[in-house]
Structures are given as C-alpha cells and as structure tokens.
C-alpha positions as CSV (number, residue, x, y, z in Angstrom):
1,X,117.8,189.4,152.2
2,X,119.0,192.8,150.8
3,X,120.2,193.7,154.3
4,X,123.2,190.8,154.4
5,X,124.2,191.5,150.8
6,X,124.7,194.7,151.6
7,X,125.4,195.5,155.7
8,X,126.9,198.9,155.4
9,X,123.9,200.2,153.5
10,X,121.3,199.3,155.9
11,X,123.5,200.1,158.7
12,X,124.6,196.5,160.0
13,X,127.7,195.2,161.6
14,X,129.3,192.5,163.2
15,X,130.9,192.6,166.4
16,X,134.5,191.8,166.5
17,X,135.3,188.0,165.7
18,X,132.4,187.5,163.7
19,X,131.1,187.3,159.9
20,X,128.3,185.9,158.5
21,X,130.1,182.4,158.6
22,X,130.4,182.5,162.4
23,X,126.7,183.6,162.8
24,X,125.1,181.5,160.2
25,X,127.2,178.5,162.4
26,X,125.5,179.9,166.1
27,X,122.7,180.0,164.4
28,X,122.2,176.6,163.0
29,X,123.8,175.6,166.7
30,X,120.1,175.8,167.6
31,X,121.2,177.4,171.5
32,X,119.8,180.6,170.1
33,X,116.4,180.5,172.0
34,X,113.8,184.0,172.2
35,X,111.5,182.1,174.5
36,X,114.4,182.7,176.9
37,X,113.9,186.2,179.3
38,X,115.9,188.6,177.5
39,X,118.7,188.2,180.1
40,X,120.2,184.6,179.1
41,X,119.4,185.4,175.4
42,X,122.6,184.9,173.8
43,X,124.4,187.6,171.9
44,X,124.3,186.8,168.4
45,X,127.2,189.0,167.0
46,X,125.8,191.9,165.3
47,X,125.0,195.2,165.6
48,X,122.5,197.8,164.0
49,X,122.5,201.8,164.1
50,X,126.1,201.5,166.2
51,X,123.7,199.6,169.0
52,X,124.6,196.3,170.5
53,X,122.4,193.1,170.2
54,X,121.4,193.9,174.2
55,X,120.8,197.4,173.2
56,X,118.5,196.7,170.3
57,X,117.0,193.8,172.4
58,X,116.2,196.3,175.4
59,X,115.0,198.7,173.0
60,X,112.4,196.2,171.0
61,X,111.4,195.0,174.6
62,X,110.5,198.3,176.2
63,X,108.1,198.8,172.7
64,X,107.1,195.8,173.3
65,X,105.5,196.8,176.6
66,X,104.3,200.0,175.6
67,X,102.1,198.6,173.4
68,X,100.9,195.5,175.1
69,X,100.4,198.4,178.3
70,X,97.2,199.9,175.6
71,X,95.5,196.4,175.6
72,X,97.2,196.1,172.2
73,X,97.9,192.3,171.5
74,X,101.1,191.3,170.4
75,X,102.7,188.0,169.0
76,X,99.3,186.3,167.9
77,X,98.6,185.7,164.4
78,X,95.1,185.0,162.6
79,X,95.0,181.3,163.3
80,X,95.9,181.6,166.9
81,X,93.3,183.9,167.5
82,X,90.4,181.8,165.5
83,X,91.6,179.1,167.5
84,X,91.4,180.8,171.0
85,X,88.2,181.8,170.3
86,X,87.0,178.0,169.4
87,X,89.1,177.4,172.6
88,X,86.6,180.2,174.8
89,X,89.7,181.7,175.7
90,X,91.3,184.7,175.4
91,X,94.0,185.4,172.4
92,X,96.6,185.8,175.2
93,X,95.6,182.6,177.6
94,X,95.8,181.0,174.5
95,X,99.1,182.1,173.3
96,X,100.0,181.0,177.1
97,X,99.0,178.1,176.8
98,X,101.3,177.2,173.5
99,X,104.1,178.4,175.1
100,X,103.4,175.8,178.1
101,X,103.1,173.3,175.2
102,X,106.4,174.0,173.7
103,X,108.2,174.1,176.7
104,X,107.1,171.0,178.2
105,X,107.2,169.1,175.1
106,X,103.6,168.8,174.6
107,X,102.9,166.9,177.4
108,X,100.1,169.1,178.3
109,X,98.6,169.4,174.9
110,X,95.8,166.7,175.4
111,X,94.1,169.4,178.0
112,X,94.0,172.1,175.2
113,X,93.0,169.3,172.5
114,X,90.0,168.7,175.1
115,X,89.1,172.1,175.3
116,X,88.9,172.6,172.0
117,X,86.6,169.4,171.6
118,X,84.1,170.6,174.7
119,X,83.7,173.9,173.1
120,X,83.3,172.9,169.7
121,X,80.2,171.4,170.5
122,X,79.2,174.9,171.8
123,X,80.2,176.6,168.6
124,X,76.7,178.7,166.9
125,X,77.1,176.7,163.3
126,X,75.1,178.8,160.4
C-alpha cells in the first residue's frame, strides 16, 4: 500500500526496534488477535500522527462506541446481514453468534446451521 512505501508522507512510524521486517515477522506470528479486549491486544510497533498503537487503539474504540451508542451497526457486512435476517435474528445476535463460533472452534455451529434450516422454511418465496 502507498502508506508503507512511503511512511513519512502519510505520517507513519515505527517504534524503536522495529521496521517493516520485524512487523511483517509479528505479524505472520499469528499471536496478533483483535477479537482480544483491547487490553491484551498486542502492540504491533508502529505509530501514526506521533500516537502510539494503544493511543490510536483507544481512540478508534471510543468512535467505535459513539456510533454503536446511535443504534448505528458496526462490523456487519452485506452477507451477514442477509443471513441474520434468514436466521430471524438481529444483525448483531448474529454477529454474536459468529464470534461464539470462532472462538469455540465451531463446535456450536450446528445450532446456527439449524436455525437457519427451521426458518428457511418460514422464508415468503415470490
């Protein structure tokens, strides 16, 4: 992207002991995790506007709450959406729901999968 060939430009730094080797190698470690609350998110060595990862982290989460605080949904994309609605569930149970899914390796994916298979039955077809 236009913002690592050129850091200084788009106002981008690494924190001391790191370049783009170092993070592209704790990034490919895979222990980088944004599921994780905020707190045991990792540093990942760089810096924007003179603000620190937690500071831009802090900053994105408190306008992340703002806007989720007007009924404004966040995170959920076109298909998840369609598929919470052929769920009969709300866009954010839904969302909840994945997350469940992805944490606990799936195991609870055969209650969604029935859900989705009740209520298809439901579904107006024109």
């Amino acid at each position: 992207s236009l913002w690592w060939e050129d850091m200084d430009k788009y106002s981008f730094k690494f924190n001391p002991g790191f370049d783009k080797n170092k993070y592209l190698l704790k990034m490919l470690d895979g222990t980088y995790d944004t599921l994780l609350p905020k707190e045991l998110i990792l540093d990942v060595g760089y810096g924007l506007n003179n603000k620190s990862f937690t500071e831009i982290f802090t900053q994105t989460d408190w306008f992340a709450k703002n806007i989720l605080s007007q009924d404004i949904l966040l995170n959920i994309d076109d298909s998840a959406f369609m598929l919470s609605l052929m769920a009969h569930t709300t866009p954010q149970n839904f969302n909840q729901k994945m997350l469940i899914n992805l944490i606990d390796g799936g195991r609870s994916l055969k209650n969604l999968v029935n859900d989705f298979n009740i209520n298809a039955i439901k579904l107006p077809y024109s």
